[in-house]
N, C-alpha and C positions, 0 to 999 in steps of 0.2 A: 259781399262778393260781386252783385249785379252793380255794384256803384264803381266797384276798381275796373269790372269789365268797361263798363261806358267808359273811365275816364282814358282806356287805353283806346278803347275804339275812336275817341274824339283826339285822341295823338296823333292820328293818320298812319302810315304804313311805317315812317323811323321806326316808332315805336316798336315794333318790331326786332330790330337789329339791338333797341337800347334794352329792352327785355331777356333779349339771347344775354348781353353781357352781366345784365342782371343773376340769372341763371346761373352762368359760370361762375361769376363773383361768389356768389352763397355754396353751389358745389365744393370750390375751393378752399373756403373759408372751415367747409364742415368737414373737410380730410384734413386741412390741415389742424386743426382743435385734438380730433382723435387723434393724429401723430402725435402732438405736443403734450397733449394730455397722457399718453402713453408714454412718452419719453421722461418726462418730467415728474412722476409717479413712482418710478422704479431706480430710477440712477443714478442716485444716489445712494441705494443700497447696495448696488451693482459694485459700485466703486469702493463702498468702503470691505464689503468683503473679499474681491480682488486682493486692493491693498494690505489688508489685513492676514490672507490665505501667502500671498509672495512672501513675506518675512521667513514665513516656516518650509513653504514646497511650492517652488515653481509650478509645480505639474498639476495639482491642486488648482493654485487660482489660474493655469489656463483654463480647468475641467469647467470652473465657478463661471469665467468668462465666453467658453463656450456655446453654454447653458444659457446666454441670454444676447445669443447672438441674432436677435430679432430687435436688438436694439442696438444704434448708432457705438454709445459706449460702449460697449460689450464687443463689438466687432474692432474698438478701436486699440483696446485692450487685448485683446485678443493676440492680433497681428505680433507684437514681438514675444509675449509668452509661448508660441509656439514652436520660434527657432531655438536649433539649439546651439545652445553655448554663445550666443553673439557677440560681438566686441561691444561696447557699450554704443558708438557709434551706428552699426549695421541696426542695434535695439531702439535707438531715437529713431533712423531712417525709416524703419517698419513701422511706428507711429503716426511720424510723417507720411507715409503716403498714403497711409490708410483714413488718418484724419482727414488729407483736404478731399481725400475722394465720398467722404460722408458729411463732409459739410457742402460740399456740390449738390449731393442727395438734399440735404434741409431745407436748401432753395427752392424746391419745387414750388412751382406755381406764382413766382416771382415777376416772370414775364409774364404770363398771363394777365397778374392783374395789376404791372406797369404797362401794358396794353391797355387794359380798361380802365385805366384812371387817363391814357390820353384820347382814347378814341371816342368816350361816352357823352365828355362834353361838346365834341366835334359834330356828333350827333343828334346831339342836343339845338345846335348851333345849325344844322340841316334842317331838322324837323321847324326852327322857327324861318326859316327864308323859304320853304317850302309852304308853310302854312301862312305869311304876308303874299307871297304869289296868291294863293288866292283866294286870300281876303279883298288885293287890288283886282283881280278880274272878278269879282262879282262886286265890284262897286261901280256904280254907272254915274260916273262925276257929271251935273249939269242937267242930269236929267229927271233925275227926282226918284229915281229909283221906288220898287217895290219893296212890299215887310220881306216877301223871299228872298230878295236880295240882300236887305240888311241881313235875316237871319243865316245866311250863307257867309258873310263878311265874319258878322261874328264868332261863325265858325272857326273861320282861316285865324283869327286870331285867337278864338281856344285850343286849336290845336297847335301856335307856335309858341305859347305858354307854358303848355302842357310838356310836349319835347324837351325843352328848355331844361324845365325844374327838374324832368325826370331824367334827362344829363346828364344835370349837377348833382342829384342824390347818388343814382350808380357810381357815378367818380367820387366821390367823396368817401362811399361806404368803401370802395375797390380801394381807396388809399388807406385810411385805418384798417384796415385788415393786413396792409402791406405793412405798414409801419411797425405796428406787433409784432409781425415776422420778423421783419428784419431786426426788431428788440431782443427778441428771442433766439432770433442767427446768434448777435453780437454776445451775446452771455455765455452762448456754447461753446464760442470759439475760446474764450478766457477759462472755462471751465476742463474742455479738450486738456487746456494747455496744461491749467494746474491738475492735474489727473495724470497726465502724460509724464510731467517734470517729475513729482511725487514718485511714478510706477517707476521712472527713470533710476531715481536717488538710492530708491530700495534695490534696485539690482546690481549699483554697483558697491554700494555699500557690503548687503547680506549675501553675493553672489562673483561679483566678478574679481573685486578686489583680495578678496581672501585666496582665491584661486588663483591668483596672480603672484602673490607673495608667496605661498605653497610653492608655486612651481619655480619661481624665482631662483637657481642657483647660488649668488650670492645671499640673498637671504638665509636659503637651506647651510650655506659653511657658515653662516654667523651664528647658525641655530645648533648647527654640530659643536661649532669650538666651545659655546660655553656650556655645553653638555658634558664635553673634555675636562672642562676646567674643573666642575662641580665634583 
C-alpha cells in the first residue's frame, strides 16, 4: 500500500483527477455486474413462465410478470398483459414503448465511462507536459548543475511517466468495461425482441383471433347454416 501511495504522490497533482476517474470507473463497473448478474440469473425463467401461463389465462401470467417487476423483462412483459382486450397492434405498441424505455435504463453509465476512456488519456497527456516543465526548470544547461538538481529533474520525469501509464490503464480498463456493456446492451435488445414477437404470436393466436371469429357475423351464419343442414 505505502508503495502505490508513493507512486501516486510521485504523479504530481493529475494524479488526482486520473484517480477520481479511476474510482468512478470501478463504482460503475460494480453496479453494473449486480444489475447484469441479477438480470441475467432470473429471465429467463421469467419468460418462459409468462409464455407458458398466456397459453392458458392472461390474467395469470400478467400476476407471474407482475411479480418480478423489479426486473427490465418482467416490466416489459408486463406492459401489454395488462390491457384489456387490445387489438393486436395497440399489444405490440405497449411492448414497444416499454422496451425502448428499459433499454435506455441498461445504458446506465455509458457516458460516464465514454468520458473516461476520452479524458484519462488527455490526462495522462497533462500530467506528462507538466512533469517535462519541470524536469526543464530544474535543469541548469551549461552550468554543471547540482545532485539536487539532477534529482529534481528526475523527478519531473517520473512523474510524467507515471501520469502517462496511469492514463492509459484508466482508459483502457474504462473501455473494456464499456465494451461488455454494450455486448450485453446488444443481446438484450434481440432477446426483448424474440420474447416480445413470441408473447405477441401467443395472443393472437390463443386470444385475439378466436374472439374474432366468435364474433364475426358471417362466420356465426356459416356456423348456423350447417347446424341447419345437420
Amino acid at each position: 500500500m505505502a508503495t502505490v501511495l508513493d507512486v501516486l504522490v510521485k504523479g504530481g497533482p493529475v494524479m488526482v483527477p486520473i484517480m477520481g476517474c479511476s474510482v468512478l470507473t470501478i463504482a460503475t463497473a460494480l453496479e453494473r455486474a449486480l444489475f447484469w448478474t441479477k438480470l441475467l440469473r432470473r429471465e429467463d425463467q421469467v419468460v418462459s413462465e409468462v409464455l407458458d401461463a398466456s397459453r392458458q389465462d392472461l390474467s395469470k401470467a400478467a400476476e407471474i410478470a407482475a411479480q418480478s417487476q423489479d426486473l427490465p423483462i418482467g416490466r416489459f412483459l408486463l406492459a401489454p398483459l395488462r390491457l384489456k382486450q387490445p387489438s393486436p397492434e395497440t399489444f405490440r405498441l405497449a411492448m414497444e414503448t416499454v422496451g425502448d424505455r428499459e433499454l435506455v435504463k441498461m445504458r446506465k453509465g455509458d457516458k460516464l465511462l465514454e468520458t473516461v476512456v476520452a479524458i484519462a488519456p488527455l490526462l495522462g497527456l497533462l500530467g506528462t507536459v507538466t512533469g517535462l516543465i519541470a524536469t526543464f526548470s530544474n535543469l541548469n544547461i551549461g552550468g554543471g548543475g547540482s545532485g539536487e538538481q539532477a534529482s529534481a529533474a528526475a523527478a519531473g520525469i517520473g512523474e510524467a511517466l507515471i501520469t502517462t501509464a496511469a492514463g492509459m490503464v484508466v482508459a483502457i480498463l474504462a473501455l473494456l468495461i464499456f465494451r461488455v456493456l454494450v455486448t450485453l446492451q446488444a443481446q438484450q435488445v434481440d432477446y426483448f425482441s424474440d420474447a416480445g414477437n413470441e408473447l405477441e404470436l401467443i395472443y393472437r393466436q390463443y386470444w385475439h383471433e378466436p374472439t374474432t371469429l366468435a364474433n364475426d357475423p358471417a362466420h356465426r351464419g356459416e356456423f348456423i347454416g350447417s347446424s341447419d343442414r345437420l
